[in-house]
Every structure is written in C-alpha cells, then in structure tokens.
ZAMARGU-4260 file (C-alpha; in steps of 0.2 Angstrom, whole numbers, plus 5000, padded with zeros to 4 digits):
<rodrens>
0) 4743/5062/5402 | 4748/5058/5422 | 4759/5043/5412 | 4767/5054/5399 | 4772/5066/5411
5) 4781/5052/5423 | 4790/5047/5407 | 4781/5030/5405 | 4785/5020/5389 | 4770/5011/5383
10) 4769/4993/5390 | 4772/5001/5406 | 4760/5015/5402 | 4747/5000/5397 | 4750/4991/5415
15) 4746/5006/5426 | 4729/5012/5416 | 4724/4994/5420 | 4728/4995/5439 | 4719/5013/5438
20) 4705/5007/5432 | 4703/4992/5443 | 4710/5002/5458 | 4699/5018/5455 | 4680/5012/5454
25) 4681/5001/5470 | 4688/5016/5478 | 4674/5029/5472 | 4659/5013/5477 | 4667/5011/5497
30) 4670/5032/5499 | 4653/5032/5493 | 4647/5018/5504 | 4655/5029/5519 | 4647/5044/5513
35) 4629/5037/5513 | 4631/5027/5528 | 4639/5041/5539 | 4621/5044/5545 | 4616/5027/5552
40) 4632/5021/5558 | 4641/5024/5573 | 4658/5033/5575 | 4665/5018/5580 | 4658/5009/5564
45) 4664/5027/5554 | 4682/5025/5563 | 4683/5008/5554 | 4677/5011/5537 | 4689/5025/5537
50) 4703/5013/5542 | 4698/4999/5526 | 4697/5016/5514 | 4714/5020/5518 | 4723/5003/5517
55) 4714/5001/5502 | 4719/5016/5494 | 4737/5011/5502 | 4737/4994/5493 | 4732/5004/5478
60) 4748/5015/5478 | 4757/4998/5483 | 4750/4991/5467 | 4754/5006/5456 | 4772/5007/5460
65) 4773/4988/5459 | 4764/4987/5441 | 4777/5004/5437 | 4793/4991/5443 | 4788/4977/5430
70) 4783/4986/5418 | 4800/4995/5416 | 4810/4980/5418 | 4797/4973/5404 | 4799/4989/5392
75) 4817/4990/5391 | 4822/4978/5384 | 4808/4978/5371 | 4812/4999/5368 | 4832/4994/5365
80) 4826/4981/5351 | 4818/4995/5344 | 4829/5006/5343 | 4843/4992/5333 | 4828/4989/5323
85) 4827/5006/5318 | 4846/5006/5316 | 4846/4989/5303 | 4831/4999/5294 | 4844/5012/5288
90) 4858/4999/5284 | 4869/4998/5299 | 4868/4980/5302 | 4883/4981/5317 | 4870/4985/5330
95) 4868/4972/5344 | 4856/4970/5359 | 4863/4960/5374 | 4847/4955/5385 | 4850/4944/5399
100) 4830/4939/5405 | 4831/4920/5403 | 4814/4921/5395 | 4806/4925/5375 | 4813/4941/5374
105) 4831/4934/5380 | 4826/4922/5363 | 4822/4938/5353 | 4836/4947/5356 | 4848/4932/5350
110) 4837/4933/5337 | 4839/4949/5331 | 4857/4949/5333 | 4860/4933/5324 | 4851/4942/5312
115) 4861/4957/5310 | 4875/4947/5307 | 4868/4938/5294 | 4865/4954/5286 | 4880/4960/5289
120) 4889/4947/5279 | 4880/4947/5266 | 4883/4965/5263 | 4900/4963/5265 | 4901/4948/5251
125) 4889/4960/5241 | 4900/4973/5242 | 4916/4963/5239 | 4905/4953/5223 | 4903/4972/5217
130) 4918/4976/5220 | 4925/4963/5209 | 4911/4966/5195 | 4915/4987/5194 | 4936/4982/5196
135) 4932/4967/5179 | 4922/4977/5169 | 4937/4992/5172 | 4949/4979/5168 | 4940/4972/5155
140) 4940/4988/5147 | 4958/4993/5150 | 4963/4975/5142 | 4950/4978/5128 | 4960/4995/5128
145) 4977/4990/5127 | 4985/4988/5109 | 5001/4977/5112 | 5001/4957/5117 | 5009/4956/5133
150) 5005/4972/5140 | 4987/4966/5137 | 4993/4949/5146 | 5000/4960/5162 | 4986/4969/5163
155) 4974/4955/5164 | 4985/4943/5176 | 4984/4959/5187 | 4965/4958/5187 | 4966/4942/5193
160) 4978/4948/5206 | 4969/4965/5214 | 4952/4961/5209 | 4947/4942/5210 | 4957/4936/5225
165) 4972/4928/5216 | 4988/4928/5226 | 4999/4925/5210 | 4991/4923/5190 | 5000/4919/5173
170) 4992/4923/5155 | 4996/4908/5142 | 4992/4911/5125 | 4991/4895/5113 | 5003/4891/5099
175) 4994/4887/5084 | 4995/4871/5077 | 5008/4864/5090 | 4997/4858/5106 | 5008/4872/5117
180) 5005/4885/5127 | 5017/4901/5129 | 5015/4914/5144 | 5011/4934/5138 | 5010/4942/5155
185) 5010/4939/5174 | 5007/4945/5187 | 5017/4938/5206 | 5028/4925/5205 | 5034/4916/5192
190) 5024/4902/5184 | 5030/4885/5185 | 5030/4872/5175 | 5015/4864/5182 | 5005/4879/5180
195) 5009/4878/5160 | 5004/4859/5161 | 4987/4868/5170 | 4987/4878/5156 | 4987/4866/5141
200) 4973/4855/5149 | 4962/4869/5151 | 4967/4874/5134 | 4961/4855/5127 | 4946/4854/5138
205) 4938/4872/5136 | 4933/4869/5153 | 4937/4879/5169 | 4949/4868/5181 | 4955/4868/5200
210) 4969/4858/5205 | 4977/4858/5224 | 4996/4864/5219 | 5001/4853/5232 | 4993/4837/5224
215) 5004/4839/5208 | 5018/4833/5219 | 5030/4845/5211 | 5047/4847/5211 | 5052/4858/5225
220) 5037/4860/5232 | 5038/4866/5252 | 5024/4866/5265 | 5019/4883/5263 | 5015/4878/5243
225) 4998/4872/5246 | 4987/4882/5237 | 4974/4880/5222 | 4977/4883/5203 | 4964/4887/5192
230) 4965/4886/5177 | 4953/4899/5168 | 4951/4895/5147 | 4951/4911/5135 | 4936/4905/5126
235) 4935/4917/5109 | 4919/4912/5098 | 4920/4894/5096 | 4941/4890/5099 | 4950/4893/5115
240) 4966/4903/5111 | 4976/4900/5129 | 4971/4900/5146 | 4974/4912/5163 | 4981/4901/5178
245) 4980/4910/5195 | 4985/4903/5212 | 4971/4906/5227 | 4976/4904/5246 | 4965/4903/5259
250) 4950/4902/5249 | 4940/4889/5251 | 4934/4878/5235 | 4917/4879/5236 | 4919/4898/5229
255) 4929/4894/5214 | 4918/4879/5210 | 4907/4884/5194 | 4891/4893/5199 | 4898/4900/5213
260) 4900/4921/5210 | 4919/4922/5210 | 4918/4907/5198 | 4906/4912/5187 | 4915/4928/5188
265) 4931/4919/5182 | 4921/4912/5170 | 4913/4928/5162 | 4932/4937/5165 | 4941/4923/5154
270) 4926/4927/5139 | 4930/4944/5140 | 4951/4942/5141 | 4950/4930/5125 | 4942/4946/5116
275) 4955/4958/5123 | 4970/4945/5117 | 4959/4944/5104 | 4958/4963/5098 | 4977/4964/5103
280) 4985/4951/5092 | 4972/4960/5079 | 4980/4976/5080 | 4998/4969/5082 | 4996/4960/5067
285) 4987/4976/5057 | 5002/4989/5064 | 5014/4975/5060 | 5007/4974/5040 | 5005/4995/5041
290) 5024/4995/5043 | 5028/4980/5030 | 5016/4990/5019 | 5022/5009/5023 | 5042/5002/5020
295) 5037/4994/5003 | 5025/5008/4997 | 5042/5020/5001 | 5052/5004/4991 | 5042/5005/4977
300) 5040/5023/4977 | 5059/5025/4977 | 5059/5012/4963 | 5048/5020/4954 | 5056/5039/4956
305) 5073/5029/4950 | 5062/5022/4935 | 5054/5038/4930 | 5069/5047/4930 | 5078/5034/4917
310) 5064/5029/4908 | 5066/5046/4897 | 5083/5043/4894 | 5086/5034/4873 | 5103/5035/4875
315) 5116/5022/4886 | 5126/5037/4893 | 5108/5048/4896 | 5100/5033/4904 | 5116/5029/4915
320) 5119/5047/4922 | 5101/5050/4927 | 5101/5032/4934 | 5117/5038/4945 | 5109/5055/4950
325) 5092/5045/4955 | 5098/5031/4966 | 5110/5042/4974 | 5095/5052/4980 | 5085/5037/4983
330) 5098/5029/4997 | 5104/5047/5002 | 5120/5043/4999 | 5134/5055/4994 | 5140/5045/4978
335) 5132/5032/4966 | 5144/5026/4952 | 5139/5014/4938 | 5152/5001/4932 | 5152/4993/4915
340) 5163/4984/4906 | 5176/4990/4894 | 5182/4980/4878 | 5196/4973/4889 | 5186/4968/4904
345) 5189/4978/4915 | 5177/4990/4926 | 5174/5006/4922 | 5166/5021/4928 | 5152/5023/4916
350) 5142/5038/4927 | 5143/5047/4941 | 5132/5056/4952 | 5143/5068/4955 | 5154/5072/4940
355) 5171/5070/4942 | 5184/5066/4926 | 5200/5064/4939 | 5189/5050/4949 | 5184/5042/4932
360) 5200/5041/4929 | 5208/5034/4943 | 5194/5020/4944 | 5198/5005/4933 | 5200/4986/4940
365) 5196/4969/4934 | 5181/4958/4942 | 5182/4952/4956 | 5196/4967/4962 | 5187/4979/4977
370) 5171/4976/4984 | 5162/4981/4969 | 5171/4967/4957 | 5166/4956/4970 | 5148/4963/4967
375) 5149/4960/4946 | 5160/4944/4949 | 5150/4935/4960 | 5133/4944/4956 | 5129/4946/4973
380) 5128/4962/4985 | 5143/4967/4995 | 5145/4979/5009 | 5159/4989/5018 | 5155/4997/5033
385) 5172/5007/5033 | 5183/5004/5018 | 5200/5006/5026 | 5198/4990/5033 | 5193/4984/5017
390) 5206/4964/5014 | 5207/4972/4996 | 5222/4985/4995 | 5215/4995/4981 | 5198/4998/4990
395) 5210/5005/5004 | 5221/5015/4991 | 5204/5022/4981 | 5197/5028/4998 | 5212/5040/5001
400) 5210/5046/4981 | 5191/5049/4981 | 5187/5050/4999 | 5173/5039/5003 | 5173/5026/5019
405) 5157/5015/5018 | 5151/5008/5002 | 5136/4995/4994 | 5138/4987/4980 | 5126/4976/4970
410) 5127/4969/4952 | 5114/4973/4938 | 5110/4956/4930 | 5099/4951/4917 | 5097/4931/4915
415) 5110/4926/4922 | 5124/4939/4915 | 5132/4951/4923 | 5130/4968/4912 | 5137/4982/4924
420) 5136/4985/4944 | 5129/5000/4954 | 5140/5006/4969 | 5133/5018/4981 | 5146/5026/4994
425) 5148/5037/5012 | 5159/5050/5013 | 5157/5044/5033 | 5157/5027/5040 | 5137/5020/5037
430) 5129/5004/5042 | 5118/5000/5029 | 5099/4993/5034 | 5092/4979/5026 | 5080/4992/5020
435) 5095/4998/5008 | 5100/4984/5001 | 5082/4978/4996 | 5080/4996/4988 | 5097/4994/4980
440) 5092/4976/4974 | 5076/4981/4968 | 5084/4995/4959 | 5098/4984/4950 | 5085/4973/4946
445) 5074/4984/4935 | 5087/4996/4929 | 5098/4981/4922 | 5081/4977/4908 | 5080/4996/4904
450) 5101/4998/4902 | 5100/4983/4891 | 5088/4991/4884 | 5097/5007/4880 | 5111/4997/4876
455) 5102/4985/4863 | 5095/5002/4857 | 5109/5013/4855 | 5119/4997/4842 | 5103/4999/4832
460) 5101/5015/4832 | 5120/5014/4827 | 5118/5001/4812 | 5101/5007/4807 | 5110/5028/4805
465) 5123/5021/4797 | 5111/5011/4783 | 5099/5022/4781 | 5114/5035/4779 | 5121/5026/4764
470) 5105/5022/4759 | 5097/5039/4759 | 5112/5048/4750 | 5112/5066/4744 | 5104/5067/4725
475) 5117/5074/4711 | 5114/5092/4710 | 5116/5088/4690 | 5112/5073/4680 | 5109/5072/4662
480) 5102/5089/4658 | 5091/5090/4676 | 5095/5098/4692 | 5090/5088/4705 | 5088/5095/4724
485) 5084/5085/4742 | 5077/5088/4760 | 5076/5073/4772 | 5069/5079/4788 | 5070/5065/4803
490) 5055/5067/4815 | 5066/5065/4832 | 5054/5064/4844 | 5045/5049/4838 | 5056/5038/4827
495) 5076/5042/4827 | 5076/5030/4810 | 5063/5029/4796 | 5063/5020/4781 | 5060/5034/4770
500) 5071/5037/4753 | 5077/5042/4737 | 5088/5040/4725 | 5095/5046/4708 | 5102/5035/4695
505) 5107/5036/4677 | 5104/5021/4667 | 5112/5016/4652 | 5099/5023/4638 | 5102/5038/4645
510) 5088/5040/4653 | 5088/5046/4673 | 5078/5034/4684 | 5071/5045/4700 | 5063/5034/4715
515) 5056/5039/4732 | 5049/5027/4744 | 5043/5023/4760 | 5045/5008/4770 | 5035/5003/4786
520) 5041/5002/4801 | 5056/5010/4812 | 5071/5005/4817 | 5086/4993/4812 | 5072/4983/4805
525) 5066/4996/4792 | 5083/5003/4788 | 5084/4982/4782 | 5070/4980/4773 | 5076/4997/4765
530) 5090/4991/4760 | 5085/4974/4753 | 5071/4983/4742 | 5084/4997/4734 | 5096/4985/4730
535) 5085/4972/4723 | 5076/4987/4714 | 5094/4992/4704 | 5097/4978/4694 | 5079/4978/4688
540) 5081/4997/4683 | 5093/4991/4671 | 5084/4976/4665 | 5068/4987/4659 | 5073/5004/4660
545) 5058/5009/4645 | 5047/4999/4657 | 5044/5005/4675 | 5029/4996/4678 | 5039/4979/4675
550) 5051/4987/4689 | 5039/4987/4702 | 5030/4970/4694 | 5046/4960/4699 | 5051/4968/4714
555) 5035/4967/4721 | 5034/4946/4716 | 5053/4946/4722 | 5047/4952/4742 | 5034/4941/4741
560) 5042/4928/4737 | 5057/4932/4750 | 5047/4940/4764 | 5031/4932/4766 | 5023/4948/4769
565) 5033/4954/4784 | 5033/4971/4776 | 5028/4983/4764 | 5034/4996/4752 | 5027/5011/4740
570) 5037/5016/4729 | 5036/5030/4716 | 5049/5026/4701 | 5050/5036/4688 | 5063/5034/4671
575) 5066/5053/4665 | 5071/5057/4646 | 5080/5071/4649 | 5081/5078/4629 | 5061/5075/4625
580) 5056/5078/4643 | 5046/5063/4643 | 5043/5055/4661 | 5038/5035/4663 | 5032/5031/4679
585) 5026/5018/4689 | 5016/5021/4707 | 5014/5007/4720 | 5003/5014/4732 | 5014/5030/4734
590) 5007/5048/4736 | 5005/5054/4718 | 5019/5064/4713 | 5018/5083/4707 | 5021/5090/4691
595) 5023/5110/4691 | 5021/5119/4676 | 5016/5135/4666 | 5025/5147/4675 | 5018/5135/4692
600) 4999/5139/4689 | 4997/5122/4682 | 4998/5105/4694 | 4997/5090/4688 | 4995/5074/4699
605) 5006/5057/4695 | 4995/5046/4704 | 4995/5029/4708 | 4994/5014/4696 | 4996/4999/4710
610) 4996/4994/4728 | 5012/4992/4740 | 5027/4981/4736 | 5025/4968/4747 | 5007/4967/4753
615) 5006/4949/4746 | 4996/4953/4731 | 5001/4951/4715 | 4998/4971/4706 | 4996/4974/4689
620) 5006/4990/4688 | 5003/5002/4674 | 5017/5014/4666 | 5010/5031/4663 | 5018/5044/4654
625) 5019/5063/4654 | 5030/5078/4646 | 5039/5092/4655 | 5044/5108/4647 | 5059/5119/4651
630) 5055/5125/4667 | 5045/5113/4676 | 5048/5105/4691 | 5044/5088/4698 | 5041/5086/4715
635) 5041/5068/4724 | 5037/5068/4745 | 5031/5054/4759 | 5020/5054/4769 | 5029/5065/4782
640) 5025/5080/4773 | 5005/5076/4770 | 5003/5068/4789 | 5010/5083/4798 | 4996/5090/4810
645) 4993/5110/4807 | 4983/5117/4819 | 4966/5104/4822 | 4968/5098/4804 | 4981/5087/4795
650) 4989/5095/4781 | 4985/5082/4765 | 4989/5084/4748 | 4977/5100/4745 | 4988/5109/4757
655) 5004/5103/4750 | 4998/5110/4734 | 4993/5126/4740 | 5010/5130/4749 | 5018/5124/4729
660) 5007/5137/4722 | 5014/5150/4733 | 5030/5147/4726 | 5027/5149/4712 | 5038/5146/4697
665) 5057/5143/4706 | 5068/5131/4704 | 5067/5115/4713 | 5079/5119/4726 | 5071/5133/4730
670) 5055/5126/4728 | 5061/5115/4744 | 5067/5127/4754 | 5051/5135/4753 | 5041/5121/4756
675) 5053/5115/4774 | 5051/5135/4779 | 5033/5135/4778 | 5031/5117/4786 | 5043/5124/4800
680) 5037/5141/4801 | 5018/5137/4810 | 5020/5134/4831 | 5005/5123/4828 | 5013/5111/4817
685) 5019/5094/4824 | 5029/5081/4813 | 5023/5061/4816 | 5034/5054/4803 | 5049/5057/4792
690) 5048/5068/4779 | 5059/5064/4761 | 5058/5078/4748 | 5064/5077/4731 | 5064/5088/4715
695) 5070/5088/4698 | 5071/5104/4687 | 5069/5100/4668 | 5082/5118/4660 | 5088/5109/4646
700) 5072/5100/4642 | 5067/5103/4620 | 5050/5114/4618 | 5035/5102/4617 | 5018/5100/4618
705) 5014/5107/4638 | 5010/5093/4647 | 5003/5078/4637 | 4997/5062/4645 | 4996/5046/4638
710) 4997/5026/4642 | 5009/5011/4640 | 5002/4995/4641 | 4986/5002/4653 | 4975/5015/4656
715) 4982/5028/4665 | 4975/5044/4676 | 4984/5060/4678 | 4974/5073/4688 | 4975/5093/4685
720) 4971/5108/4695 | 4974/5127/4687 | 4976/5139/4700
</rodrens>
C-alpha cells in the first residue's frame, strides 16, 4: 500500500518489500533485546544499545532509498518496453525504444525495435500487394467491361502502369497465321521496336520473360535507358493471343521473377487480359456481323418491297410503273425512270415515278449517250454526283429540262443481254453510298427476270388473243334452218387465254356440223394445240360428214400420232340435219350435251361415247343419234360452266340443268342470257376456268316423233330427266 502510494512500479515495488522484510524483523529482535535487557544492564550499556538500534535503523532507511534508486533505473526501461508492446499489439508498428544500459535490456530494446520494423515492412508490402490485387481485380473488371479492342488494350496497359509498378506498358495483340505481333493500347511512352521483338518471343514461348533494356543494345539507347521489360503472355485457354510488355525501373529482379507476388500477379493479370481481349474481339466481331446483318436484312427488305410490289403487275407497262414507284421509295430518291429500247435502238422512257409526258418526250438518246447509255452500253453501274459537270453535253442539257443534279444508273441484265436500265436521280446534288448502289444492283438484278417475264408474257398473251380470237369466232345467227346463239366468258383472274371453243360449219350434204371443245392447258401453248386440233378436225368433217364417230376416230389417231401425248382434247361434234331434225354426234370425253324439249320440261343427256382426243389411246368412238322437234334447243358448254364454285358446293351438271328448267321454253339466245345472268348474279360464285356456251334453235325443224334415240354402228346411252 506504503509502495503504491510512493508511485512504485513493480520491480521497484518487489525490491523494497524484500529490504522491509529483511530490514524489519532484526529490527523488532534488537528493540526487544533492549526492552528485556533494560532491567539488568547499566545506562551505560542502555546508552550503547540505543546507539546500534539507531545506526541500524539508519543503515535500513540508507538501504531503502538505495534498493528505491536501482530499482527505478531497472523499471524504466522495462515499463517503456511495455508500453511499445502495447502500441505494436494494436498495429502501430512505428514505435521505438531507445535504451542505452549496455546490458540484456540494452539487447531487448534493439530487439524489439528491429522487430517493429520487420513488422512494419511487411505491412507496408501487405498493403501495397493488396493494393495491387483490389486495383487488378478493378481493372480486370473494367477491361472484361470494355466492349471495343483498343480501348480494352488502354485500359490494361494502364493497369500495368498505376497498379503493378510499370513505369511505361504496351498491349500486342497476335496476328493470326502470320508470326506478328500488333500493338492495341499503351500506356507511357511509345513502344519500340525491341519491346515488339519482346513481345513476339513471349507470344512463341507462352512463357513470362525479363530482359535488361539495356542488354538489347538498341538503337539509341542512352544511359538513363536501363531498365527491365517484361514481357507478360495473354494466355486464352490453350493458345496465347499476344502479349503485354511493360518497362520497370528501380525494381529489383528478384520481384518480377515467377513466384514472387508482383510476378505471380503479372502472371494471373495476363490470364485475365487475354479473356478481356478475348470478350472484346468477341463483341467487335458480333456488332460488326449485327451491322452487316441489320444493312442486308433492310437490303433484302427493300428488295423484297420492290418485288412485292411488281410481282402483281401481268402487264409490261403495269410491271414497269410499279417498278418505278417502288425503287424510287426504296433509295428515297426524288425520280426513278426506266429505259427500254425502242424498235430503232434508242432509249426510251418506258415509266416513271413521277408521271410526266413533256419529260418522256424530251428523253430519247442512243447507248452509250448520258450516264444512263453508258449504264445499258456497258452494263455497268454509273454515277454522277452533280450532273452539270456531267463530260456528256446532253446529260448537262437534260438537267436544265427536267431538273435533277445527281443521278445512279444501273443496267437490268439477263444472261449477258442488256434489256432495259433503271436511273434513279436528285433534284440536289447527292453522294450516293455503296449501300445504294448494292440496293440498286440487287434490284436490277431481280426485276430484269420478272420484266422479261412480263415481256415474254405480254407477246404470248398477244399471239395466243389473237388465235384464240380467230379461232373462237362468233357462231352464224342463221345457218340452214337453225339459229344458233354463243357466250365465251374468259375467267380473268386465273387464265387470260383458254383453250375453249366452238365452231359452226356447213358441210356439203347439207347438213350443219356443231363442235365444242376444250383443250388443256393455258396460254400460247393451248391457243396452238387449239389450232392444230380445229384445223385438222375440218377436212375430216368433210370426209365423213354422216359419220361423226370416224371424225373423232382419226383425229384422235392424227394427235397421237403428231403429239406424242403432250396434250389432250374433248370434243363434242355433232352433224345436224336441219329438215328431219336428226342429230349425229360423237363425244370424246366432253360434258354430255343438253337437249331441251317439250315446251323445256324434257332434258335429254348427249353423253359421252369415248375418251379425250389425244390421251394416247386408241377410242372406239360410237355415233349416236337423236331427233329435235320445232322448238327445241340444244345446248353445248365446257367445263367452266359445271366447275364454277357457288357457295360451299360446285355447280355440276344437276345445277346446270336446274337453272335450264328455269328458263323454260326460250329460244337459244335467250336461253344463254339466262344462264350468264344467273351464273353472274350470285356473290358467292367464283369462276376457275373459261366458260364457252353454244346453242342451236331447231324453228324450221318437220314434226317428228319427240325425241327418238338410236345407234350407228354402237350402242349408244342417252339419259332423260322430266321435270
């Protein structure tokens, strides 16, 4: 307590319990030596004992302040190591205890202060060493951030730079296939060609390199340039796909050597800038395709619009207007003209976007005159940026006349022919992309297949109207006692020419040969085949006009014999005595014919006696016969009238006959009025095919039996229906 109250620390507080309690009990024994002796002693022995008790309690206090003295200059030092103990147990590793004793705790102190600084470094490299790991992995993730090549190069040259030590660092990327390297991104000076020979080694080695600079005895190279290069490989998977070079100054070796942190580090950097690069080249590449891909998906879209809007188009002129209208949209361009050739050679205006007679008029020169004769001459594209300083005078004087300053034109070719050219023009001065002219390409290339097309189509179309319109002529209103009536109704939407007909002819007995026919297939092709049947069909008629069956016999032999099969024909050919009203008729595979009679309540059915004309087999056609009274009207039809689609259902012969019995008894022309009002009057009807109509009126037929039925050389079937 005395001890804590004097402040003692503890060695010193040790040392003077010890004195006390030597000091204290030989004090207590001698006063009470004195005290019991007092009675049997002198004063002059008492004098003396008093004496010795007070120099011994003197030596005591002597001993006291002397064990006090030592052992304060023994705890001070040992209280100051203490407290820089205390101080490195909570991290502060800078405290230092100076002790000057010359003894073991002069020893400790050193000790204890080499110690601090031991600490004290290795904190510092721990704190630089997770320094550099937070500033990688936040690079790592800004390079594996970065979407474009070099600026992911930069970004990891600077890593090198402000977080692992480099005084100067260049990215090489690899060049596939040719052993060189090429730099995307640096950060310092400039690399040189030594750090690129650096480079490629680390590239062929996929090792982790570190050359002095000054021992590449460069070029150039002054006393300030000694320095290390390390050469870092960008290791991706299994391949190394370049290399990071970065130039270190006053950093010793041994801490870029592999193994050492900042070399591992290099090491684990490089792994994880190869992926970056990686990721980069990655999306460059997928952007780079995304764009190739977005401009010809709006190629092929504007090709595509261009081709939709044509493709409806029969006509040349239809097909050549909308083609105008449509690329002229398609390259936002203010006119789009379409050249062709006229009879003379020289190019005209065919269509225009913008319909103008004085420009088509004023536009007219041979090829290879103006840019767009060049275009069809040569069959190449040409361009003018501003037309009045066009070499060709007549570009410069058409500018002035229609107004236009830029143009492209581009030649629509099929094979290796010319057919026509497609000029797209500015009213201002334009520079065409190379976007355009692939769209303009792209477009002259498919239109030029669907004008020729249109073209091929249109002469067909011309040749096979103007058969089939000699071939399907109107029937006689009169011909030997009968009264004949027609319809021919073309189904326009789907076939512009048919190979239906009929025809009326008078043959030399006097009797009236009636045919109707229908030959497959559309087109010029049918409009031939057409032909060849009806005219090798006449001179048959002649040759056995009592025996329609042998018409049809030999015909059909004859287009064997000349076609091979290529098409077919049924034909109903009938031979009509117009006196007795006797009919003689063949049927090859036609639809039976109808025979009205009894005031139109009776039907009778002409039906077939043979197949198709044509089909490659050889018929045995039968001649039938039946009469006609006064008054009765035959009525011959194709397969127009029966196919026509009313409603859900298909019209057939039962509903051919129905609408007949809803005439009535009429003559034949009205007969046929009635039957193309009824067709035309339903808004469900839908016409597939051609439809031929013929009908002949028997008014100056002699009374006779109604309607007998009989056979020439065959059976024959004739069906009936009474309404």
């Amino acid at each position: 307590m005395v001890a804590r109250l004097f402040g003692l620390g503890s060695i010193r507080r040790k040392l003077v319990l010890a004195m006390v309690a030597a000091v204290v009990p030989a004090l207590l024994v001698s006063v009470w030596h004195d005290l019991a002796s007092d009675a049997r002693t002198s004063a002059a022995d008492q004098a003396q004992h008093r004496l010795t008790l007070c120099l011994s309690l003197a030596a005591a206090g002597l001993g006291l302040v002397v064990v006090f003295v030592a052992g304060n200059k023994l705890a001070h030092p040992i209280r100051r190591l203490a407290h820089a103990a205390d101080a490195m147990a909570v991290g502060d590793y800078r405290k230092r205890v100076k002790v000057v004793t010359g003894d073991e705790l002069q020893a400790l102190a050193e000790s204890f202060n080499a110690l601090g600084r031991s600490l004290a470094r290795h904190e510092a490299a721990a704190r630089h060493q997770s320094e550099m790991l937070a500033g990688m992995a936040e690079a790592a993730r800004m390079a594996s951030s970065t979407l474009h090549l070099n600026e992911c190069g930069r970004v990891i040259a600077k890593v090198m730079c402000s977080h692992l030590g480099a005084r100067d660092a260049t990215v090489f990327r690899s060049l596939a296939g040719e052993g060189e390297v090429k730099p995307i991104g640096r950060c310092g000076k400039r690399a040189r060609s030594a750090w690129r020979l650096v480079a490629r080694r680390a590239v062929e080695s996929h090792e982790q390199l570190m050359i002095s600079e000054r021992g590449l005895a460069q070029p150039g190279a002054g006393p300030g340039d000694d320095a290390i290069l390390v050469g870092v490989p960008l290791s991706s998977g299994d391949k190394t796909i370049g290399a990071i070079v970065a130039r270190f100054e006053g950093v010793r070796r041994n801490d870029l050597q592999p193994g050492s942190v900042r070399g591992d580090l290099l090491h684990t950097f490089g792994v994880h800038a190869a992926a970056a690069i990686s990721n980069a080249e990655a999306y460059s590449q997928s952007e780079e395709y995304s764009e190739v891909l977005g401009e010809w998906v709006d190629h092929l879209s504007a090709v595509m619009q261009v081709a939709d809007a044509i493709s409806p188009s029969l006509t040349l002129d239809e097909t050549l207007e909308a083609l105008a209208k449509a690329t002229a949209a398609a390259l936002s361009a203010d006119l789009c003209c379409i050249f062709r050739p006229d009879r003379e050679g020289y190019l005209v205006i065919r269509a225009c976007s913008r319909p103008d007679e004085r420009l088509v008029e004023k536009v007219r020169f041979r090829p290879g005159e103006t840019e767009t004769g060049r275009a069809f001459a040569e069959r190449r594209t040409v361009l003018c940026r501003d037309l009045r300083k066009s070499k060709s005078a007549l570009s410069r004087r058409l500018v002035e006349q229609i107004g236009m300053r830029a143009m492209i034109s581009t030649p629509m070719v099929v094979g290796d022919r010319a057919i026509g050219a497609i000029t797209v023009a500015s009213a201002k001065p334009r520079q065409f992309m190379p976007r355009d002219i692939r769209l303009l390409t792209s477009i002259s290339l498919h239109t030029a297949v669907i004008v020729r097309n249109a073209d091929l189509y249109t002469r067909e179309w011309s040749i096979a109207e103007t058969l089939q319109s000699n071939l399907v002529s109107e029937a006689p209103e009169e011909c030997c006692g009968l009264r004949f009536a027609c319809r021919y109704v073309p189904a326009w939407e789907e076939a512009r020419i048919g190979g239906d007909f009929y025809d009326v002819t008078p043959l030399p007995d006097g009797k009236v040969a009636v045919v109707i026919g229908d030959v497959s297939g559309k087109g010029l092709s049918a409009a031939i085949h057409l032909a060849a049947c009806k005219y090798m069909m006449k001179p048959l008629m002649f040759a056995y006009p009592d025996d329609p069956a042998a018409v049809l016999t030999q015909l059909n032999r004859a287009m064997n014999y000349y076609f091979n099969g290529s098409f077919f024909v049924t034909v109903f050919y009938g031979a009509i005595d117009s006196e007795t009203g006797v009919i003689l008729y063949a049927n090859a595979g036609h639809l039976p014919g109808i025979l009205i009679s009894d005031q139109g309540k009776l039907h009778s059915w002409l039906a077939g006696t043979g197949g198709p004309l044509g089909s490659g087999e050889n018929w045995n056609y039968q001649t039938q016969q039946v009469s006609a009274n006064p008054g009765d009207v035959l009525l011959l039809y194709t397969d127009g009238v029966t196919d026509m689609s009313v409603g859900d259902c298909v019209l057939g012969i039962e509903g051919l006959e129905n609408i007949v019995f809803e005439a009535g008894q009429c003559p034949g022309s009205e007969l046929l009025s009635h039957v193309c009002n009824r067709l035309a009057s339903d808004s469900d009807s839908v016409q597939r095919d051609d439809i031929a109509l013929l009908a002949a009126s028997f008014e100056g037929v002699r009374e006779s039996h109604p309607a007998s039925l009989g056979g020439i050389g065959g059976k024959g079937s004739v069906a009936q229906r009474q309404s």
